[in-house]
Every structure is written in C-alpha cells, then in structure tokens.
N, C-alpha and C positions, 0 to 999 in steps of 0.2 A: 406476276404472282409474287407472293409474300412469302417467303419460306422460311423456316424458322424452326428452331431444336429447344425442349424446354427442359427443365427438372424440376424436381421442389425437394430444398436442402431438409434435413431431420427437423430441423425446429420451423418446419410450413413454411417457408418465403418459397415463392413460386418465380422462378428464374429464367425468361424468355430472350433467345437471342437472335438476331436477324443481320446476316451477315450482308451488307454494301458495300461493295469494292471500289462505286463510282465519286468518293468525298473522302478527304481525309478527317473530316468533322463526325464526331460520334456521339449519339442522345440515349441519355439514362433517364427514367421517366419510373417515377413510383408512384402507385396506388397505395391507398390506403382506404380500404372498406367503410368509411363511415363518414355519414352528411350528413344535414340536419335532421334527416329521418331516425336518426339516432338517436336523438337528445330526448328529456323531457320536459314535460309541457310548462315546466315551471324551470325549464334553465334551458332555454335554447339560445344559439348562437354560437354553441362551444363548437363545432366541428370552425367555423371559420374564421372562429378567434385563433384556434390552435393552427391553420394558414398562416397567420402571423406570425406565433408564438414561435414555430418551429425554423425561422429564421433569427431568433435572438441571441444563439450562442447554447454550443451543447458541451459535457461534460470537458471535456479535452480541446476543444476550439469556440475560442470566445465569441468569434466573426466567423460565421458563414459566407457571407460573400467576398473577403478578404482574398482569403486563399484560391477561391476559384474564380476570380477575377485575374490575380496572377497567376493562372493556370491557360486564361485568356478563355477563359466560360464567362457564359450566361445563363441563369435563372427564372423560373417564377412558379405560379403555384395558381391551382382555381378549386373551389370548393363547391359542391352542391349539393340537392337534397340527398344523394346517395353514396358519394364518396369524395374524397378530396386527392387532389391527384400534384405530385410536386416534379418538374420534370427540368432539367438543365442539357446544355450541349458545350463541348468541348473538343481541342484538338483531340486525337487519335493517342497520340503521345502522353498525353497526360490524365490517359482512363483514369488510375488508379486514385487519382487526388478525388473523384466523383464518388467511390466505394469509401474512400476515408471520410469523409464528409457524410454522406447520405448514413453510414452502418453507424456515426459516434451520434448522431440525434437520432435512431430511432432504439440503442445503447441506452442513452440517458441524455436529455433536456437540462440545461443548466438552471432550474427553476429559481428567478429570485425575485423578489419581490418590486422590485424598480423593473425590471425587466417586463412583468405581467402588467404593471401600470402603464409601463411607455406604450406596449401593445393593446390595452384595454383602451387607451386615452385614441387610438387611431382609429382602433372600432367604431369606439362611441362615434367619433366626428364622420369617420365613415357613411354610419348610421344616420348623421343629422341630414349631411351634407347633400345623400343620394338618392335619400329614402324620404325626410321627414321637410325636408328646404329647398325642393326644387320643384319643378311643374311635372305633374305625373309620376312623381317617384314612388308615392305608395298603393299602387294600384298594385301590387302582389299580394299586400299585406290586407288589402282590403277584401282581394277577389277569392285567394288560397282557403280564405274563412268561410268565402261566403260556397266555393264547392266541395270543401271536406269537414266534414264534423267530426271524426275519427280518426281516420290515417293522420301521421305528424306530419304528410304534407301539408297539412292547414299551416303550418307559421312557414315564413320565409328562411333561405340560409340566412340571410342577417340576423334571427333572430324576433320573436314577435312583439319584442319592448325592448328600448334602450338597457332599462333596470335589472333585465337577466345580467347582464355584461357588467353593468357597474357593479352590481352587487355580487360578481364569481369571485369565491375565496379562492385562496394558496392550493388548498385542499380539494377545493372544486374539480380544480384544472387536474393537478396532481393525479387524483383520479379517472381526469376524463384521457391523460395519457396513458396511463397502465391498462386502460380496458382495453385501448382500441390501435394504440401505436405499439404493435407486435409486431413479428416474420410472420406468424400467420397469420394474420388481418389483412399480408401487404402480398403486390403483385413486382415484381423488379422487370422490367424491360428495359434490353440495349439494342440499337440497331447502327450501324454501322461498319466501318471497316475490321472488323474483331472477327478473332476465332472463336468459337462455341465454347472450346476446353478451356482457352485463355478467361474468358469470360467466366467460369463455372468454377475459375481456382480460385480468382479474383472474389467471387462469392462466398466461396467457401472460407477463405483467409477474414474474410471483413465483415461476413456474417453472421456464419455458421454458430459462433460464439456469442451469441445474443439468444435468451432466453425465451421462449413461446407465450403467449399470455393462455388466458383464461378461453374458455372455448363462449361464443359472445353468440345469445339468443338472436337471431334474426326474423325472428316472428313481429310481426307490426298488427298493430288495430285493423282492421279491412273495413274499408269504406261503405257501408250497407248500398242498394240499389236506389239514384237517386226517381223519385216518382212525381215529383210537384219541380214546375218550376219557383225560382230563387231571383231575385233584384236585390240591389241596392243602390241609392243616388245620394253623391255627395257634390256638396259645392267646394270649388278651391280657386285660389288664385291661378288663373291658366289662361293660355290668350285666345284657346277657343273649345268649344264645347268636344268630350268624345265617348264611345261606346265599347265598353270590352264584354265580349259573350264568350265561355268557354263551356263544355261537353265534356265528360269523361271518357275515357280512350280506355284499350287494352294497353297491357305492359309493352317492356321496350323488346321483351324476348318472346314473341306470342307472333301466331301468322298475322294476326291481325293491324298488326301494328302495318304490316307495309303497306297495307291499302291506306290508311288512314294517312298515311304522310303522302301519299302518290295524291287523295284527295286535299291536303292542304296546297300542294303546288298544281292541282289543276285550277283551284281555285284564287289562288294568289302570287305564282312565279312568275313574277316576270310582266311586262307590260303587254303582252297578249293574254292574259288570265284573263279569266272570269271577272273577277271581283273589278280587277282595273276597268279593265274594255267596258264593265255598264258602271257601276257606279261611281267609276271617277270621271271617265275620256267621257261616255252617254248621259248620264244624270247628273254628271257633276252634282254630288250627295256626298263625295267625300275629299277630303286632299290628299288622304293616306288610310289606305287598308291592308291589311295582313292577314293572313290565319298560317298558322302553324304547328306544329306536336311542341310538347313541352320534354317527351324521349325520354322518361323516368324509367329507373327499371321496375317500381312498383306499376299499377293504373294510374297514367298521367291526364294530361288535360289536353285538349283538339281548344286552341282561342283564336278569335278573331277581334283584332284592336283596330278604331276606326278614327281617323280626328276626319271631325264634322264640317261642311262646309254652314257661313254664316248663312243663317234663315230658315237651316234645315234641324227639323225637331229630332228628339231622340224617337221618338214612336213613329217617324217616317224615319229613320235609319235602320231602325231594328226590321220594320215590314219588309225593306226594301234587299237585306241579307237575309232576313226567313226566303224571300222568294228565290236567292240563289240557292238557299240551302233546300228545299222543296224540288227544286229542278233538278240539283244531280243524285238527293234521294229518291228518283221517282224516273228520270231519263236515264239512258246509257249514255258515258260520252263518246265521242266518238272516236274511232282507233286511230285518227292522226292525232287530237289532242293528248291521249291517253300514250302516243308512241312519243310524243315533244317531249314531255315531264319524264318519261322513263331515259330518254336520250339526255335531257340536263340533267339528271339525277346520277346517270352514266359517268358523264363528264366529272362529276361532284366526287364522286367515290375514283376514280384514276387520279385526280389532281390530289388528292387527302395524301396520296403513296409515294406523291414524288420528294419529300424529303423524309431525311433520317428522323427528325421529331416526331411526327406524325404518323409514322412506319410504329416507331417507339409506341407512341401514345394510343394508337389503335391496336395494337397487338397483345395492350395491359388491360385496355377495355373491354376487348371481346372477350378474355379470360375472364375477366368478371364477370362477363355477363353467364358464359357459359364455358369456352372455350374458344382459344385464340385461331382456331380453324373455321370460325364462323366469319372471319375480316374476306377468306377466300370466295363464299356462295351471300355474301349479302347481295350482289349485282344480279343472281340470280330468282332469290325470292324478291326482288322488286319487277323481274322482267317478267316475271310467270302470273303476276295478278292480272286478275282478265277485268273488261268492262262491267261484266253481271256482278263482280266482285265489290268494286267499288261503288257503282249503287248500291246495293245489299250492305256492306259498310255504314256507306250515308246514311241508309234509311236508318239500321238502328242505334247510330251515335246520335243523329239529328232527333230521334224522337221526341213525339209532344210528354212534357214534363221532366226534361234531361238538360233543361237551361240554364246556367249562373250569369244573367246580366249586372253590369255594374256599371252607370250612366255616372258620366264626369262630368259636372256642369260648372262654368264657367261663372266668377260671383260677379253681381253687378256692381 
C-alpha cells in the first residue's frame, strides 16, 4: 500500500507526500495540467516545446542541470496530449536544492531569444528526425487525423507542422507560460525518505510565494459518434508493407476503460495471445502485431499496428484481424485466459511501486486524474471485470462503421 498525506498551499499547488524509509534516494515529480490537447489548431507543438524550454535557465539560475548534477541528481521530463510531467531524484540530503530549482522556473523562465532558438532548432530536427525521416514515423500524424475531426487529439504532441514551431514568437511562448505554468495548474509529488511537515514547510518556503494564474477553460471540442468507417494508404520508403486500425475508446477515468485494456492484452500480451498464437506462430500473416489503449484522459483510441509478412495483402490482413476482433466480440473468453492478463496486469501495477520515482509519478497522476486514492483500487476495478463484460465491450468498440484504417505500403 501507497500511503500518503496531501495539502494544497493558498495559491492551488497540490502537495503530495509519501513517506519510504527503505532508500535514502528521494523523487520530486511535477505535473503540469497541459498537453497538446491544449494548444490551438494553428499553433501546436507548444506544450512540448515548453519540455524543452523549461530546462534553458530561469530567472535566478542560468543552468538547471548544473546545480543538481552537483547535488548528485538526475532529471528529465515527457510531454503528452494531456499534460507534461517534469520529474528528478536526488539524495535525501539534498531535498532542498529540488524545491529551489523546480519553485525559480515555474517563478519565472529566463526568456531570451537565443535560448528559444536553441530549443526551437532541437524541436525542429526532433520533428524531422523521428517524425518526418524515418520508416513509420508518421503514422500518428497521419492516423490522429484520420479518427478525430474535432477533439485536438487530431494533431500529434510534436505538433501538426514543423511551421507551428518555426514560426512561435517571443510572445507566443511568453504567453503560453503565464496561462498554464502556475501552482495551480501543477500537481507537486515527493516520495521518499521525508517527513510530511518537513515536506510541507519546504513547500511553503519555496512556493507559497508564487502567484496563481488565471482559472484555465478545460472544456475541449467532443468528438461527435464516429458512424462510417475511414482509410487511408500511403506509400513510403519502408522495408516492408503494414496496417494500423484504431477504434475509439472510453476515457482514461470511466469503468469502461478497464475492460478495454484487459481486451488489448487478451489480445496481444505476450506470446500466447491471440493475435500472436494465429496470426503470427499459425498464419504467419504477420512478423509483428499489437493492440493496445492509447490511456488519454479525454476518449482515446483502442489500435492495432501490424508489419506484414511478404506476399501478404493488406485486404487479407485486415480480414484476418476483423475475424479476431468478431470472435471476442461475439464469444466469452475463457476464465483462465481472462484470469492470465488480469494476473500480468497484477504483476505490472506491484512492480510500477517498487521505487521512489514511480511511487512519486503515480500519486501526481491519479490526482490528476481524480484523486491520488485511486493508485490504491486500480488492481481492483481490473480484477472485478467479468467475461460478459468484455465481450460486451468488444462488441461495442468493434462495431461496424467505428474503423480508422491506415495501410502503409512499401514504394516500389
């Protein structure tokens, strides 16, 4: 069990502590409420630019990683469609350099104009490098479009163009950190060897004195009911042909959601799945299959990504997953398959606890999500879905005309 004592200081910062007596290594881990779902449709990319940015040096320390390198920390930071999360670890001894550091950039950002260029210049190439110059790198950019018309899940966190990023002014940015880099936008988690009060004065000294922003709409476009299925086929340089299908799911906080992830690992965990056992090991149809949640906390997406084996078309790939996805919309599985995925999924959430990082990191997310007392009963809304459930599930995410195909064809 995760046990843990919270507050939230006058100016909103939400303060989580979780005390480990077994390391003398302690992890600070801050949220920050905004991803790409944030942006708009004519300047996105800024939640993951500002990933960057917010290591370039802030009002009172020029280097961030300077100092808590000689503190003997470690660093880094991940951004997504819903928020961007910045998290380091450090001796025990030298909490304090972690609150001085983390309170003077979300204080003030040394904004300067070489600064935004050095980090605009990483993006870009980012962008070319991962997205726009390698085999399959824009199948996001391609798929996200083809199953949201609406929600700003359509564009990628990169960004839906290079040109958003190149063309962000001074101003731009400037902006996009006063809306959304407040105490109350952000979530603070500490786990480790700390006392709760120790923790909560250390807040109060390094925080407390940081102004609130603006109270931030969180209302998003909603995605209308999709009714027709969707394709697209592009050709690219790649060394072999493949097929990405994705479904719209229920949110990351909805009962629904745990069936749907219990159905992508019946389907694809592991080398006795479904998916492997007939279409890789039996039909050999493919060299590599997956499905999986994409875990948004808006309605995400249920995908399955397939690379092809040679000879095999994409219209015998797609038939050959419609008929796994027909079978467990339409059968029950059976209660040992169904007890296997709940027992590795078991496993999956015990090992996330066993360090201080990921103690840290999941205790900032479930407050997000709702409240950091949900990291204790997630094990049990996965063990309580029954077999009728996940059919029923299937059938209505699988439904006919609920399809986004996108066929990757190999150029001659």
């Amino acid at each position: 069990m995760v046990n843990f004592d919270k507050i939230t200081l006058d100016n909103g910062l939400k303060v989580i502590v979780h005390q480990d007596k077994s390391t003398p290594i302690v992890a600070m881990n801050i949220i920050y409420q905004v991803g790409s779902r944030d942006e708009t449709p004519d300047k996105t990319g800024f939640a993951h630019l500002f990933e960057h940015l917010m290591f370039g040096g802030s009002v009172n320390i020029p280097k961030y990683d300077e100092p808590l390198q000689n503190a003997g920390g470690e660093n880094n930071a991940f951004t997504n469609n819903d928020f961007t999360d910045y998290y380091l670890t450090l001796p025990k001894n030298n909490i304090e350099t972690a609150f001085w550091l983390e309170s003077d950039r979300m204080l003030s950002l040394a904004f300067s104009e070489k600064s935004l260029e050095v980090q605009r210049q990483v993006v870009i190439e980012e962008f070319k490098q991962n997205y726009l110059n390698q085999p399959y790198g824009d199948i996001y950019l391609l798929l996200k479009p083809l199953a949201y018309k609406q929600h700003p899940y359509r564009w990628n966190t990169i960004g839906k163009e290079v040109s958003h990023i190149e063309n962000a002014t001074m101003q731009d940015v400037k902006d996009f950190y006063k809306k959304f880099y407040n105490p109350n936008n952000a979530i603070l988690s500490i786990a480790g060897d700390v006392k709760p009060d120790d923790i909560y004065k250390l807040a109060e000294k390094w925080f407390a004195g940081i102004k609130n922003g603006s109270k931030i709409n969180k209302s998003y476009l909603q995605e209308p009911e999709q009714k027709e299925n969707r394709s697209l086929t592009v050709e690219r340089p790649i060394p072999q042909n493949a097929i990405y299908m994705a479904w719209h799911m229920d949110k990351r906080n909805s009962p629904g959601f745990y069936a749907t992830d219990l159905i992508s690992d019946v389907l694809s965990n592991g080398n006795s799945s479904r998916l492997f056992m007939q279409l890789i090991k039996e039909k050999q149809m493919f060299t590599d299959i997956n499905a999986f949640v994409s875990g948004d906390i808006d309605k995400g997406l249920f995908i399955i990504s397939g690379k092809l084996n040679n000879g095999i078309t994409a219209e015998e790939a797609e038939k050959a997953i419609d008929e796994q996805l027909k079978k467990i919309s339409t059968e029950l599985v059976s209660e040992q398959e169904l007890q296997k995925v709940k027992n590795k999924l078991e496993a999956n959430l015990v090992y996330s606890r066993l360090s201080v990082l990921n103690k840290a990191m999941n205790l900032g997310y479930y407050e997000m999500l709702e409240d950091c007392s949900l990291l204790e009963v997630e094990s049990e809304k996965y063990k309580s879905i029954s077999r009728e459930e996940i059919r029923r599930k299937a059938a209505e995410i699988f439904a006919p005309g609920k399809k986004n195909k996108l066929v990757y064809l190999a150029k001659n």
